[in-house]
N, C-alpha and C positions, 0 to 999 in steps of 0.2 A: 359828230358833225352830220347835219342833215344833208341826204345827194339834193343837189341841185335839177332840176328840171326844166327841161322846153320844148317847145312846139314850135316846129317849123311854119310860118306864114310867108315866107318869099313866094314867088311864080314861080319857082320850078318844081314840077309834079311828085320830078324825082324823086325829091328831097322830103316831101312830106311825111309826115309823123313824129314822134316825139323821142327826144334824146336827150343823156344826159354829159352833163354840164363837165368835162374834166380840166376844165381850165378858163380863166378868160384873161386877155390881153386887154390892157387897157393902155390908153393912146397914149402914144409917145414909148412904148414900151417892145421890144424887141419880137417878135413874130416868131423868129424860129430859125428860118431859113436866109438870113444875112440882112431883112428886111426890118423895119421898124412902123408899126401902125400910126401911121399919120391920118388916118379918117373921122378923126374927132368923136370917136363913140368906141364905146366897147366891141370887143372880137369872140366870140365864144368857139371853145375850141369842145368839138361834142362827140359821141361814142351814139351812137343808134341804142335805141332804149331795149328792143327786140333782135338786134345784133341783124335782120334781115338786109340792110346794106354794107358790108364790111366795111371798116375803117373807123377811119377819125376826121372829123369835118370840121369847119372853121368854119363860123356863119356873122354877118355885121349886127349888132344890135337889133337894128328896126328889121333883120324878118325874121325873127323866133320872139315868142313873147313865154314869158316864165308860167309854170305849172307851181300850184301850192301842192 
C-alpha cells in the first residue's frame, strides 16, 4: 500500500508543511476521544512527514490538499 500524503493549506503558520496520512475519519464516524465527526467532510489524522513537530494532528478536509 502506498503512504498517503499532504500538505498543509489551513492559516495556521504553525502547521505548515507536509505530513503523512495515518488515518482518516470519515463523517459520521467516531474520532477517538468519545466524539463522532459530524462536519460532513473528511478528518485526516497526520504524523509530520519530517517528524520536526512531534505528534499526531487531525486536520478537516478543505486545509490539507493531497501529494501524488
Amino acid at each position: 500500500m502506498k503512504t498517503k500524503k499532504v500538505k498543509y493549506i489551513g492559516n495556521i503558520s504553525y502547521f505548515e508543511g507536509n505530513y503523512i496520512v495515518k488515518n482518516v475519519i470519515h463523517d459520521g464516524e467516531p474520532i477517538g476521544n468519545g466524539e463522532i465527526n459530524n462536519s460532513g467532510k473528511d478528518i485526516y489524522v497526520c504524523e509530520e512527514e519530517n517528524m520536526g513537530v512531534p505528534g499526531v494532528w487531525i486536520f478537516r478536509e478543505d486545509e490539507v490538499e493531497k501529494i501524488k
